[in-house]
Gaussian input, Z-matrix of N, CA and C with variables (Angstrom, degrees):
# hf/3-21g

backbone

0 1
 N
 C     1     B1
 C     2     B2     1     A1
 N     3     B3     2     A2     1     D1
 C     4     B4     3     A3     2     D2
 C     5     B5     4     A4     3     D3
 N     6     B6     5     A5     4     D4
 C     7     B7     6     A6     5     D5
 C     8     B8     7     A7     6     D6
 N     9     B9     8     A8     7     D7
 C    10    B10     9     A9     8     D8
 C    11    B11    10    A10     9     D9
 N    12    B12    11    A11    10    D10
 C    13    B13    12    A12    11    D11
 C    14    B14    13    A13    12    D12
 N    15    B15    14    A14    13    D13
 C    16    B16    15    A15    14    D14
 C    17    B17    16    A16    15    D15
 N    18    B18    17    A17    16    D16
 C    19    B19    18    A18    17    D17
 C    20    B20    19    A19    18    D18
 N    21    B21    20    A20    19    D19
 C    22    B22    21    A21    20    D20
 C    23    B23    22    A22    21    D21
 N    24    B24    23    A23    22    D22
 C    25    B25    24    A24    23    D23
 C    26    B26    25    A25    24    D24
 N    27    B27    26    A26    25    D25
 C    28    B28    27    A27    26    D26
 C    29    B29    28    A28    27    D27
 N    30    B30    29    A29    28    D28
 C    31    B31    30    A30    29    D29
 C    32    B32    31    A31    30    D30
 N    33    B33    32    A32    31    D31
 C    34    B34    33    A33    32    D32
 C    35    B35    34    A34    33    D33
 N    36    B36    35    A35    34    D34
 C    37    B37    36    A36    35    D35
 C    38    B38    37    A37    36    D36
 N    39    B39    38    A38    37    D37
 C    40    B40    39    A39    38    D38
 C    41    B41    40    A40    39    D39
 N    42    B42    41    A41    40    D40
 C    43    B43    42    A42    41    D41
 C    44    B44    43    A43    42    D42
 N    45    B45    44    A44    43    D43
 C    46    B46    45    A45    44    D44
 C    47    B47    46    A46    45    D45
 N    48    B48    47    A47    46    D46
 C    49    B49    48    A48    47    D47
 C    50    B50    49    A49    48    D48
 N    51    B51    50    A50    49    D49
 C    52    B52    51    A51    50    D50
 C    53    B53    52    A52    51    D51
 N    54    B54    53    A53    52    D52
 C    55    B55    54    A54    53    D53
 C    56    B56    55    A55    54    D54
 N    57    B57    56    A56    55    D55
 C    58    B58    57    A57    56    D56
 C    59    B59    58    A58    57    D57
 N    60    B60    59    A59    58    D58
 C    61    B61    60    A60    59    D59
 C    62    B62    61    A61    60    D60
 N    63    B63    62    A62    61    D61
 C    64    B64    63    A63    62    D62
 C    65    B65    64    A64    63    D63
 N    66    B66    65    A65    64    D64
 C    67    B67    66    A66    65    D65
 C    68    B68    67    A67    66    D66
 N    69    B69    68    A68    67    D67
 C    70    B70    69    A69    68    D68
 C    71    B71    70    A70    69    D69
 N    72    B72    71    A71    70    D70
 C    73    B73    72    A72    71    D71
 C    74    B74    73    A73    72    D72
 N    75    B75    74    A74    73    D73
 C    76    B76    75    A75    74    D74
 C    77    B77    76    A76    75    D75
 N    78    B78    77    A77    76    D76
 C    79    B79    78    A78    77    D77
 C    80    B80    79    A79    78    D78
 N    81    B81    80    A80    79    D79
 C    82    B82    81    A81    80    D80
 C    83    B83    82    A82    81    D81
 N    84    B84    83    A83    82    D82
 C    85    B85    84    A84    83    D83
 C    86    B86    85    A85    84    D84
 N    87    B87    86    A86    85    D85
 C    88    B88    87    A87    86    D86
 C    89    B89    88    A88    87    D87
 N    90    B90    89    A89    88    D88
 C    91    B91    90    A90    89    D89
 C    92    B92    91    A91    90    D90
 N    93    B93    92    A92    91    D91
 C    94    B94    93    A93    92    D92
 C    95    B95    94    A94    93    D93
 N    96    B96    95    A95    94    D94
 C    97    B97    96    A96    95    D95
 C    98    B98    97    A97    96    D96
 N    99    B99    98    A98    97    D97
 C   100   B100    99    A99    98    D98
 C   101   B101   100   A100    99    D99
 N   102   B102   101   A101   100   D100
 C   103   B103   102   A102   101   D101
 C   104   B104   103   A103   102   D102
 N   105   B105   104   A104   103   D103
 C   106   B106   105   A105   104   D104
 C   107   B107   106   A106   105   D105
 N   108   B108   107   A107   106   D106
 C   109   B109   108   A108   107   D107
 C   110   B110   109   A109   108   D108
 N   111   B111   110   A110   109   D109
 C   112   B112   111   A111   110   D110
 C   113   B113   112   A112   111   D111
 N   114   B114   113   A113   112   D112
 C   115   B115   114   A114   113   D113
 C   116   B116   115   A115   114   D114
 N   117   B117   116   A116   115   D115
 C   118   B118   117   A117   116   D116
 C   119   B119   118   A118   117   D117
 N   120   B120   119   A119   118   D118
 C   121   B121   120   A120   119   D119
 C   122   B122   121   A121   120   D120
 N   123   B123   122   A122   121   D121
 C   124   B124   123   A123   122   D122
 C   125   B125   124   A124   123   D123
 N   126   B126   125   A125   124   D124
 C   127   B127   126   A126   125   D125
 C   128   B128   127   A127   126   D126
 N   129   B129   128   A128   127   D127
 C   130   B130   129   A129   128   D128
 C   131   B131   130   A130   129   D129
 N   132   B132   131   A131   130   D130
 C   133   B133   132   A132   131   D131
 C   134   B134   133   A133   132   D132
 N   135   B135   134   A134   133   D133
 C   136   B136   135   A135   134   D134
 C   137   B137   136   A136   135   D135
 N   138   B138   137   A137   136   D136
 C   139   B139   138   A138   137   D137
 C   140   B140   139   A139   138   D138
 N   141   B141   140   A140   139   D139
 C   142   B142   141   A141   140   D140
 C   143   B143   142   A142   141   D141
 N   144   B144   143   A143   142   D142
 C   145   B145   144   A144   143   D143
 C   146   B146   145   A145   144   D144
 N   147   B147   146   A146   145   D145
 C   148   B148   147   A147   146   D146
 C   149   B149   148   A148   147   D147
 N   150   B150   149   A149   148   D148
 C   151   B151   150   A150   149   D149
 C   152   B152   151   A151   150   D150
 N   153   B153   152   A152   151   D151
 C   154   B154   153   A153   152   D152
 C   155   B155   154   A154   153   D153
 N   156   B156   155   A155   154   D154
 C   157   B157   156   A156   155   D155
 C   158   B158   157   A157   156   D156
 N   159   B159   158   A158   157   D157
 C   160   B160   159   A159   158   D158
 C   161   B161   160   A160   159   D159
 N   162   B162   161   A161   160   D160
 C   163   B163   162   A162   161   D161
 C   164   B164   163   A163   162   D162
 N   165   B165   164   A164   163   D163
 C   166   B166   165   A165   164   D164
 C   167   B167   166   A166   165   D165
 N   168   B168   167   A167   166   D166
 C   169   B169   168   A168   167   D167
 C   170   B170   169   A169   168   D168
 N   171   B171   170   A170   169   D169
 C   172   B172   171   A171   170   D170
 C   173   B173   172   A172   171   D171
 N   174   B174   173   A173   172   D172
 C   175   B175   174   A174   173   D173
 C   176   B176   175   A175   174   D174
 N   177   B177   176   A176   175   D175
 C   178   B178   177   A177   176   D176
 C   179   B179   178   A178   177   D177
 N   180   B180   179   A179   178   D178
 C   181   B181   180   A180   179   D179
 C   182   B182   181   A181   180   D180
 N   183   B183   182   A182   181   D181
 C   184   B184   183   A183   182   D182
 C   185   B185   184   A184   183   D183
 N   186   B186   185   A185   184   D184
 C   187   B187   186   A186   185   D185
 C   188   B188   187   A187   186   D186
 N   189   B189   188   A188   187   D187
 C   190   B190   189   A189   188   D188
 C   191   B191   190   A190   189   D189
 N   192   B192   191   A191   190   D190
 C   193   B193   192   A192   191   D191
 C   194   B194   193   A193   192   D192
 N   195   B195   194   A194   193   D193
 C   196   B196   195   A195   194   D194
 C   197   B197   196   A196   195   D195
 N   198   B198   197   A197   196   D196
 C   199   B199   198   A198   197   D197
 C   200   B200   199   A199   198   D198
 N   201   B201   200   A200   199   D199
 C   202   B202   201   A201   200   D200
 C   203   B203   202   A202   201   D201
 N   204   B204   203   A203   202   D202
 C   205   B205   204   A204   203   D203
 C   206   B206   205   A205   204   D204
 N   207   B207   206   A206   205   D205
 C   208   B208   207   A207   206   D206
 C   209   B209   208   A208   207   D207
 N   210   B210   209   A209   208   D208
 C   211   B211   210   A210   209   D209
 C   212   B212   211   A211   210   D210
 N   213   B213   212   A212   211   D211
 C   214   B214   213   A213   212   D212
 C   215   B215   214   A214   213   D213
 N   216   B216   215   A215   214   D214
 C   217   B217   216   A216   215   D215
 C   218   B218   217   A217   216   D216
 N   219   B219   218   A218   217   D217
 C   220   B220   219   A219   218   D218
 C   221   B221   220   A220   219   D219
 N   222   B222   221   A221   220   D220
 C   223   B223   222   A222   221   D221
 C   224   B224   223   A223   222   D222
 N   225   B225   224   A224   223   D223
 C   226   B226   225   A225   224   D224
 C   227   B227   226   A226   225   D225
 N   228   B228   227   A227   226   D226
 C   229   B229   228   A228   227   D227
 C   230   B230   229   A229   228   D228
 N   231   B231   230   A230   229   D229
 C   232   B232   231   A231   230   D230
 C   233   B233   232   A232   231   D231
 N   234   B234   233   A233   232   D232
 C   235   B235   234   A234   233   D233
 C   236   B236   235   A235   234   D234
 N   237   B237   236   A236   235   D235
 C   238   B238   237   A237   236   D236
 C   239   B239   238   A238   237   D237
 N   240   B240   239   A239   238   D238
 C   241   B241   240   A240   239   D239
 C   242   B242   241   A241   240   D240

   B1=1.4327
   B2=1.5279
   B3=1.3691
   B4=1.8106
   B5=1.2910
   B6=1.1414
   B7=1.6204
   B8=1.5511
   B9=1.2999
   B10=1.4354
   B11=1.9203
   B12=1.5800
   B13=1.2387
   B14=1.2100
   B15=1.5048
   B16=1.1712
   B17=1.5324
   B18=1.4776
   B19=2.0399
   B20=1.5566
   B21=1.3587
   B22=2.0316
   B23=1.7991
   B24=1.2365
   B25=1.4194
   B26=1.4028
   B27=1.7069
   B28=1.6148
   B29=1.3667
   B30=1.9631
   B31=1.2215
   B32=1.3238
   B33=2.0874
   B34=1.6099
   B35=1.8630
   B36=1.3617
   B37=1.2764
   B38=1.5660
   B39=1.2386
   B40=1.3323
   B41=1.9476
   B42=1.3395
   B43=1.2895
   B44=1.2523
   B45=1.1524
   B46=1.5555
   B47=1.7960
   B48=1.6987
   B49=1.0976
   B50=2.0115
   B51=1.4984
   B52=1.7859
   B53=1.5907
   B54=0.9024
   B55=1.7617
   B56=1.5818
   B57=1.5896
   B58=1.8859
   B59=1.6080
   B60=1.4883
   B61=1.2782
   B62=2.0246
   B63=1.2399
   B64=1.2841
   B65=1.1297
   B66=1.7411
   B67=1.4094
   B68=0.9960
   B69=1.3420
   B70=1.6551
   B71=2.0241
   B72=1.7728
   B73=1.5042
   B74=1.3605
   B75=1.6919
   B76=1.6730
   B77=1.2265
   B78=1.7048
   B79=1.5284
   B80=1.8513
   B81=0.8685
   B82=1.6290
   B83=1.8061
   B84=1.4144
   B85=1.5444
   B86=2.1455
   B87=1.3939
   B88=1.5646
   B89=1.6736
   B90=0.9946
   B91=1.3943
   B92=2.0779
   B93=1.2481
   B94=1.3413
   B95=1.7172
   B96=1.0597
   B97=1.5685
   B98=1.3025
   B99=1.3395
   B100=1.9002
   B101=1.9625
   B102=1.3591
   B103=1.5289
   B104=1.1335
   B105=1.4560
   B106=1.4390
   B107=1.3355
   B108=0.9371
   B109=1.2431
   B110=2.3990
   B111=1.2579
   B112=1.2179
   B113=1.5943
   B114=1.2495
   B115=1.5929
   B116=1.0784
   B117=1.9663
   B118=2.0129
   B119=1.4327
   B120=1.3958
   B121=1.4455
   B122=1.5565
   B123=1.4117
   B124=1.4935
   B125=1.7960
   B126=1.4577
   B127=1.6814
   B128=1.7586
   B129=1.7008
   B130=2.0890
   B131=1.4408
   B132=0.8218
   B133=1.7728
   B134=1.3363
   B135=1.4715
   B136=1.4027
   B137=1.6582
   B138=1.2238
   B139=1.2359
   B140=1.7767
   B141=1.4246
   B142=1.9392
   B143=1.9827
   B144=0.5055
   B145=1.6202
   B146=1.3489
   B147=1.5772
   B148=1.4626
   B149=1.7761
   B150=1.5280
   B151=1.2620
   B152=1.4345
   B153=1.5094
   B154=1.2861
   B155=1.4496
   B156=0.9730
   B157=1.4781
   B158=1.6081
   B159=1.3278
   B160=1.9007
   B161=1.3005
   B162=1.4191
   B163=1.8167
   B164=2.0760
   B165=1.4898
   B166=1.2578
   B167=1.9894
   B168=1.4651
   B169=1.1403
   B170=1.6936
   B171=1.2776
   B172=1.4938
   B173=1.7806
   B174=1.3785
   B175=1.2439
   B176=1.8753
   B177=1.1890
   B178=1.3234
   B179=2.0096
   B180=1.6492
   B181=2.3171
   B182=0.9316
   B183=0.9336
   B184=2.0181
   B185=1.9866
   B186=1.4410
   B187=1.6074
   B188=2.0888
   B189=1.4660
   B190=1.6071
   B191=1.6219
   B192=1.4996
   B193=1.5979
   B194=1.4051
   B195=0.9054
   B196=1.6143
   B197=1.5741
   B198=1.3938
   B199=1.2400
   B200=1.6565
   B201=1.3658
   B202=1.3852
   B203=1.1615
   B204=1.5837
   B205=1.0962
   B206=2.0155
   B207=0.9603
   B208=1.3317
   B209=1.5887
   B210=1.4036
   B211=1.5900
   B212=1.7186
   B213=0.8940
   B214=1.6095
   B215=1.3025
   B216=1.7060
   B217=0.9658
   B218=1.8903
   B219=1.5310
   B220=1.8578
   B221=1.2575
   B222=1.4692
   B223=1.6035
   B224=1.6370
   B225=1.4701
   B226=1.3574
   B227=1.5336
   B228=1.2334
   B229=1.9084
   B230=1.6417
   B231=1.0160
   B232=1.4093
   B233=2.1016
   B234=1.2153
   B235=1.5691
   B236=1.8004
   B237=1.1568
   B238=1.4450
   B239=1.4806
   B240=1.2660
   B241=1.6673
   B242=1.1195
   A1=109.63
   A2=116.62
   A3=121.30
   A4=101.18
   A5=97.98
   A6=122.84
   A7=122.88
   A8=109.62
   A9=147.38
   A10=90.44
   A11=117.40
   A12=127.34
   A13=99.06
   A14=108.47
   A15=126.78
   A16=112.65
   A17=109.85
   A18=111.44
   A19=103.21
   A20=114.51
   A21=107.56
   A22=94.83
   A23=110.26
   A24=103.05
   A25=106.12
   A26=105.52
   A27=101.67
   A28=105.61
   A29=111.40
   A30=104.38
   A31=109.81
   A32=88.73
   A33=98.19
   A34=110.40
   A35=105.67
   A36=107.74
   A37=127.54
   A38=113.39
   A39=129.06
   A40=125.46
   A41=114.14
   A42=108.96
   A43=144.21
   A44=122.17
   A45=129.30
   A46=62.24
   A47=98.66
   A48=159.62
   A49=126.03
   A50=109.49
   A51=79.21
   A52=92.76
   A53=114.39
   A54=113.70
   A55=112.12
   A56=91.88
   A57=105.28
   A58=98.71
   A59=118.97
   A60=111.58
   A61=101.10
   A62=99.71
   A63=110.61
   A64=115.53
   A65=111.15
   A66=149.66
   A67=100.81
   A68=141.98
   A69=138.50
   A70=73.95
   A71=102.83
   A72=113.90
   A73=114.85
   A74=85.11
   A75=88.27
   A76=132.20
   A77=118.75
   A78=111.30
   A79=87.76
   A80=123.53
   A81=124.44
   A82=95.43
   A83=98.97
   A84=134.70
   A85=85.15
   A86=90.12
   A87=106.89
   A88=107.33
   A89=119.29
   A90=156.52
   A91=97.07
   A92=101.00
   A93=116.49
   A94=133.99
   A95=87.81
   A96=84.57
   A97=122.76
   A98=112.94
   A99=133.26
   A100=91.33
   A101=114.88
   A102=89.46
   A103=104.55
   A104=124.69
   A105=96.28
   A106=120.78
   A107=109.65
   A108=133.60
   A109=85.56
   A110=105.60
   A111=96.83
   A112=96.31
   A113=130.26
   A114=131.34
   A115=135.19
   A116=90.94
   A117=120.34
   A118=80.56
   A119=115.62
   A120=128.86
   A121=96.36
   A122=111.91
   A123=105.20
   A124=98.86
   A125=87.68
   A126=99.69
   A127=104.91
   A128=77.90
   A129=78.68
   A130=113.43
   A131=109.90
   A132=114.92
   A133=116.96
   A134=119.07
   A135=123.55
   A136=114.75
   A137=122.01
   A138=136.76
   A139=134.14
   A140=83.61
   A141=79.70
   A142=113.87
   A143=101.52
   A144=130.96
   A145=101.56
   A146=121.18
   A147=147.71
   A148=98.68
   A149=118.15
   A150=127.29
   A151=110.76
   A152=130.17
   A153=140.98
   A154=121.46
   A155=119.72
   A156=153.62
   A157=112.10
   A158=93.44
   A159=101.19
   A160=113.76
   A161=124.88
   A162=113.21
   A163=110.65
   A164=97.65
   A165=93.26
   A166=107.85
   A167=109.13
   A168=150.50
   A169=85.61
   A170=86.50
   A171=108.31
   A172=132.06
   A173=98.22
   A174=132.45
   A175=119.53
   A176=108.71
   A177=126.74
   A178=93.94
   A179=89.64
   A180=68.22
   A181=130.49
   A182=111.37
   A183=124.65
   A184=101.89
   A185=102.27
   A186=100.07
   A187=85.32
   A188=81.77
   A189=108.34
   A190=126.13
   A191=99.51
   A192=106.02
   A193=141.41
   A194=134.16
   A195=130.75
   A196=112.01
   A197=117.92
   A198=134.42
   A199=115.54
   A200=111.73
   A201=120.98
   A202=120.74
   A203=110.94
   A204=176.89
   A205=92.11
   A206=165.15
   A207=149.29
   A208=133.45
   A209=102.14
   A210=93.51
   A211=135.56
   A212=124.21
   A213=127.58
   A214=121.52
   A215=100.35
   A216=123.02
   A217=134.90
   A218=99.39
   A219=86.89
   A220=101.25
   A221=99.25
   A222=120.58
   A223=103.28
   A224=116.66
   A225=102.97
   A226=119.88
   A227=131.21
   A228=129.53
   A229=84.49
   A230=149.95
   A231=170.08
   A232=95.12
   A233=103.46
   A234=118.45
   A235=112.78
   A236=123.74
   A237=110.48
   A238=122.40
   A239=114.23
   A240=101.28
   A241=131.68
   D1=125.90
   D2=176.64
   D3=-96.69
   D4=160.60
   D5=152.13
   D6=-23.42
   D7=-71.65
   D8=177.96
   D9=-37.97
   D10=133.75
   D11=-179.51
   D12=-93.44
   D13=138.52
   D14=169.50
   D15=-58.26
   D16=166.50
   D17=-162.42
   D18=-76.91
   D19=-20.50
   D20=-178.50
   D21=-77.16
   D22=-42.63
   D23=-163.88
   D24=-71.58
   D25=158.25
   D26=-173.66
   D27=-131.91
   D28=130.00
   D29=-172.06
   D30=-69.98
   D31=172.99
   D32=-161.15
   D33=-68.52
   D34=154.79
   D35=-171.46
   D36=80.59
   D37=-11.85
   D38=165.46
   D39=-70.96
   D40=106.63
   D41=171.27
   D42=-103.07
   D43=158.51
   D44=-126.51
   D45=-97.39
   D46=153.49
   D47=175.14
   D48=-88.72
   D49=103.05
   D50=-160.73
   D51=-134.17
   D52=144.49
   D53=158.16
   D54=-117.92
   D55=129.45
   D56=-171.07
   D57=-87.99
   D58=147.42
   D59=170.71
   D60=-144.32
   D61=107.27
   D62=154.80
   D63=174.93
   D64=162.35
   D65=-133.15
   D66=-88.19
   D67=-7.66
   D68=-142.83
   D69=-150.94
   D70=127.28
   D71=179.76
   D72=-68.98
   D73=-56.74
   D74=172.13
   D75=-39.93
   D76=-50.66
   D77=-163.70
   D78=-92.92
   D79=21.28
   D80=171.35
   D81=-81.16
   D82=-60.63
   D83=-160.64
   D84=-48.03
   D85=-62.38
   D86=-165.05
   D87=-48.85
   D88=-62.36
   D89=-150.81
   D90=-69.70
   D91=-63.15
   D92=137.04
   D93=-15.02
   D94=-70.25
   D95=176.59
   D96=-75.93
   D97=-53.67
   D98=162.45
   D99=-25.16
   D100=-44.36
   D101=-167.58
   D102=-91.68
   D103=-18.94
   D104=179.91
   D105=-107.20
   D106=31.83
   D107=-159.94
   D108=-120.02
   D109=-30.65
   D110=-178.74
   D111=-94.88
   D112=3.33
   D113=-159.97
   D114=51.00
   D115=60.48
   D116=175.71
   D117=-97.43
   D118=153.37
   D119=147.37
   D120=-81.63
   D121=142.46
   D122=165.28
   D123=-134.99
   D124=136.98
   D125=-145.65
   D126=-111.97
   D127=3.62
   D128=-177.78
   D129=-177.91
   D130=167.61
   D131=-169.82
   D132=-151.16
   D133=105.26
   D134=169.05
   D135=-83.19
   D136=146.74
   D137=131.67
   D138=-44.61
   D139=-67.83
   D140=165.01
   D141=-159.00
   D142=159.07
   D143=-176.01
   D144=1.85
   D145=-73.55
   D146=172.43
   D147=-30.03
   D148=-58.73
   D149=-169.85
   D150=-76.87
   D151=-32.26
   D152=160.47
   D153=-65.11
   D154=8.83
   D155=-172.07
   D156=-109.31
   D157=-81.34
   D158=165.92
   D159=-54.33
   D160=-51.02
   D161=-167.06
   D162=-84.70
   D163=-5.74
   D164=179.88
   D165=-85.02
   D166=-25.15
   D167=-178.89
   D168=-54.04
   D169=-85.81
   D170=173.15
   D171=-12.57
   D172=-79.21
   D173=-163.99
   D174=-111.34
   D175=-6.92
   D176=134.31
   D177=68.74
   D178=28.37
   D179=-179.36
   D180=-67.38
   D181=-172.35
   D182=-178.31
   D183=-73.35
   D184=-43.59
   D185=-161.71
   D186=-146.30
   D187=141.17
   D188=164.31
   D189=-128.85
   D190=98.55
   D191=166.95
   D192=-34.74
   D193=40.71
   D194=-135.18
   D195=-114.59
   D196=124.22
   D197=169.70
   D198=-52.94
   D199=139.50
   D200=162.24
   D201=-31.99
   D202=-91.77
   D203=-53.96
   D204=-159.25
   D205=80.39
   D206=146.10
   D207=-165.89
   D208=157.67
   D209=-171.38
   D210=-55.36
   D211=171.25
   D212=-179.01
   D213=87.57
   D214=-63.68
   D215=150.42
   D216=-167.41
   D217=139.06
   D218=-156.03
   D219=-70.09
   D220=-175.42
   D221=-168.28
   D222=-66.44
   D223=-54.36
   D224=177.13
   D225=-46.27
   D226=-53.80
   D227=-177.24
   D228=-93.73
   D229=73.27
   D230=171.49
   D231=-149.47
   D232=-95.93
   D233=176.81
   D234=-46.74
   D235=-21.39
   D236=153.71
   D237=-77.98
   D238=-52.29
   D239=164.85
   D240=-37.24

């Protein structure tokens, strides 16, 4: 075992990475702040499922916020893809 942190663990001072996904602005807006406000970078913002799909695709974060509940496609067949 080295020094050197393994790839799940994250060195110190390093922040987590998030993409928010839901349909409703406000609790996007809300949801949003709470993280960075806890010191998430939040690096993207879907509308709905289909689009939380592409920017997670995309942008590859650590953690995705994601609503049930929304059009195209919901968070559950959203989070299996």
């Amino acid at each position: 075992m080295g020094t050197e942190p393994q790839s799940a663990e994250r060195a110190i001072g390093e922040r987590l990475r998030a993409v928010v996904a839901d349909d409703d602005p406000f609790a996007r807006r809300v949801i949003k702040d709470v993280l960075q406000r806890s010191g998430v970078i939040v690096i993207a913002e879907a509308r709905d499922g289909r689009q939380a799909v592409e920017l997670t695709l995309h942008y590859r974060p650590d953690v995705v916020v994601m609503d049930v509940v929304m059009p195209e496609l919901d968070g559950i067949m959203a989070t299996r893809q």
